[in-house]
VOBA-1610 file (N, C-alpha, C; in pm, whole numbers, padded with zeros to 5 digits, always signed):
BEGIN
Unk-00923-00865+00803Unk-00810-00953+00796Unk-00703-00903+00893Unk-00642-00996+00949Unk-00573-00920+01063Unk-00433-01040+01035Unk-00328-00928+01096Unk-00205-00978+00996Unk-00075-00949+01094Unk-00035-01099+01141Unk+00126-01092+01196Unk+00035-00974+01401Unk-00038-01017+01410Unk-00067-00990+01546Unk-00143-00778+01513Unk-00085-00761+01416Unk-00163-00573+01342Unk-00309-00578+01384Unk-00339-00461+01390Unk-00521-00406+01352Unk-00531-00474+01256Unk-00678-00528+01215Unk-00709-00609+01123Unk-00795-00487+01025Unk-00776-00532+00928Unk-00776-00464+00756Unk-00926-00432+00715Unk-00981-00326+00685Unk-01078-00333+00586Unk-01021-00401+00449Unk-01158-00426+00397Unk-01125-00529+00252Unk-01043-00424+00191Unk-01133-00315+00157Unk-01033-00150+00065Unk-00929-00168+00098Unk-00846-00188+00232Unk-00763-00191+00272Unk-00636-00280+00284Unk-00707-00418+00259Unk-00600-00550+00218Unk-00608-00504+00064Unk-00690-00475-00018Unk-00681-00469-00199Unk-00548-00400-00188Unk-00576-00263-00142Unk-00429-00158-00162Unk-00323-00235-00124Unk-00312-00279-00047Unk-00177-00393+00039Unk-00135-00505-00033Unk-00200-00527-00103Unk-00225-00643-00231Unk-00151-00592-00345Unk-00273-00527-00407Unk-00196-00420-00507Unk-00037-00359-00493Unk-00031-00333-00392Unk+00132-00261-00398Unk+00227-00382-00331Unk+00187-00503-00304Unk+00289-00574-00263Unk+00341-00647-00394Unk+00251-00682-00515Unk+00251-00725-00620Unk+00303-00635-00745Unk+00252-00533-00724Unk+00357-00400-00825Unk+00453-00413-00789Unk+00520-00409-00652Unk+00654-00388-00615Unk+00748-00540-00682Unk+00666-00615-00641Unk+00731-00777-00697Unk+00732-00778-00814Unk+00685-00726-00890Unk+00684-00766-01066Unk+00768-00593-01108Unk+00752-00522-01035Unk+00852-00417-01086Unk+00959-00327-01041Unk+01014-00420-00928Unk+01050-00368-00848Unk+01075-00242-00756Unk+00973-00132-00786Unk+00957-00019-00739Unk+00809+00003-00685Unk+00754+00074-00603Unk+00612+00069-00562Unk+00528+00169-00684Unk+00370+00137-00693Unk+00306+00212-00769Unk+00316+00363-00729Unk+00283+00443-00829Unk+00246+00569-00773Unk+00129+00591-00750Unk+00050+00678-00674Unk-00062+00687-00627Unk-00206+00675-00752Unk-00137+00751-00857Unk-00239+00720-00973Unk-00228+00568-01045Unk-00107+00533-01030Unk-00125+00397-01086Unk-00166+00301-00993Unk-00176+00308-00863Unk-00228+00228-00734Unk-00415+00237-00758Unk-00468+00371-00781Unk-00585+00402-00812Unk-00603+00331-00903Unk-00572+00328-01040Unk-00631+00277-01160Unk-00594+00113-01142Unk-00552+00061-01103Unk-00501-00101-01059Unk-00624-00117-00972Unk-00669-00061-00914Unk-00777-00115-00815Unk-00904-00182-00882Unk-00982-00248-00847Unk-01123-00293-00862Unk-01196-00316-00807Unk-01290-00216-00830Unk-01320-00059-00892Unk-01211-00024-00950Unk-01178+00054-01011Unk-01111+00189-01036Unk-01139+00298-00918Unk-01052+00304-00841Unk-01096+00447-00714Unk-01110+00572-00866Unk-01200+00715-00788Unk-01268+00755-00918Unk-01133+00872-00840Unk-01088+00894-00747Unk-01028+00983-00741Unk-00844+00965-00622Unk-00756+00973-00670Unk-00663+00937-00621Unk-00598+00963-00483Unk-00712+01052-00411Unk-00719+01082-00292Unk-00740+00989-00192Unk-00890+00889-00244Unk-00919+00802-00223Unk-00754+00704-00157Unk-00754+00685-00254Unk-00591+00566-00264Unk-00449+00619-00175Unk-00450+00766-00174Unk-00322+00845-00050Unk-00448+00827+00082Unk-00528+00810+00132Unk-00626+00793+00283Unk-00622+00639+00257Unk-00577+00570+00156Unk-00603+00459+00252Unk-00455+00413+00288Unk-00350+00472+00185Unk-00226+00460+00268Unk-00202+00478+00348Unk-00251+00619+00374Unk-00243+00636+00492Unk-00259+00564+00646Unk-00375+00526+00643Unk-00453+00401+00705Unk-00391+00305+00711Unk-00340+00244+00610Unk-00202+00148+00623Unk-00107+00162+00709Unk-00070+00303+00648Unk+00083+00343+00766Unk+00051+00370+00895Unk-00032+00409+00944Unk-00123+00408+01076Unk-00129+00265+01123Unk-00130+00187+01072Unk-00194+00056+01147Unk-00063-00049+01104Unk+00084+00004+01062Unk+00200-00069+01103Unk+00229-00150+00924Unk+00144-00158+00866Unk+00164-00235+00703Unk+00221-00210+00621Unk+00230-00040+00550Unk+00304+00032+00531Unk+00412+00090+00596Unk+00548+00169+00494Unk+00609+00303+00548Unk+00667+00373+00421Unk+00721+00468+00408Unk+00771+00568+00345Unk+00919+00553+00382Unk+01048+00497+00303Unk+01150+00509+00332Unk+01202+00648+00355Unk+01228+00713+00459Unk+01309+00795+00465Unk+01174+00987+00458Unk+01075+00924+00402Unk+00983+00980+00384Unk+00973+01080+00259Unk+01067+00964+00175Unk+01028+01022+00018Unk+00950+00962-00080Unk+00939+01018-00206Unk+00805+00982-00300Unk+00899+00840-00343Unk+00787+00775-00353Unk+00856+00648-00463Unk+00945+00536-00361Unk+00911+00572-00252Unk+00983+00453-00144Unk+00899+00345-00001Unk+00768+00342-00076Unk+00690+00261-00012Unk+00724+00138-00003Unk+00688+00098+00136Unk+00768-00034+00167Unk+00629-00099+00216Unk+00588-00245+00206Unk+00540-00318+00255Unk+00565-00417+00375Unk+00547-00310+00499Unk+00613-00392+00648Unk+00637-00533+00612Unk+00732-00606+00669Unk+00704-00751+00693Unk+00778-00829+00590Unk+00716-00711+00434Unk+00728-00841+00286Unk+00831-00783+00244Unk+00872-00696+00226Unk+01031-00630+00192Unk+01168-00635+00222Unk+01286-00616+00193Unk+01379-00602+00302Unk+01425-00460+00320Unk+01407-00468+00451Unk+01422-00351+00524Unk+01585-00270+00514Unk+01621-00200+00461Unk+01743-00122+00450Unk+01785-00013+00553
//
């Protein structure tokens, strides 16, 4: 899936983008890495899994880390930017 002109997405990779654009909307704060894991389907079996594919995200422009602290994941594009 390729998005707003970005590298285009593994599926693993739109789910997570999915998942945390929708946590953030219904709770206004982003998941934490274990609750991003257990939201998935599948269930990722290990939460490492779920920080590499953020990663991967933030690499390819979808993600960022406000300021580059815990608990301030932003979804490029769908957020407002502060």
């Amino acid at each position: 899936m390729k998005i707003n002109g970005r590298q285009p997405l593994t599926r693993r990779q739109a789910q997570v983008l999915a998942v945390v654009a929708a946590f953030r909307a219904v709770r206004g704060y982003p998941p934490t890495v274990r609750e991003l894991a257990a939201a998935m389907y599948p269930p990722l079996k290990h939460r490492n899994s779920a920080y590499t594919t953020l990663g991967q995200l933030q690499a390819k422009g979808y993600v960022r880390w406000q300021g580059g602290c815990k608990g301030t994941l932003v979804v490029v594009g769908r957020d407002v930017d502060g």
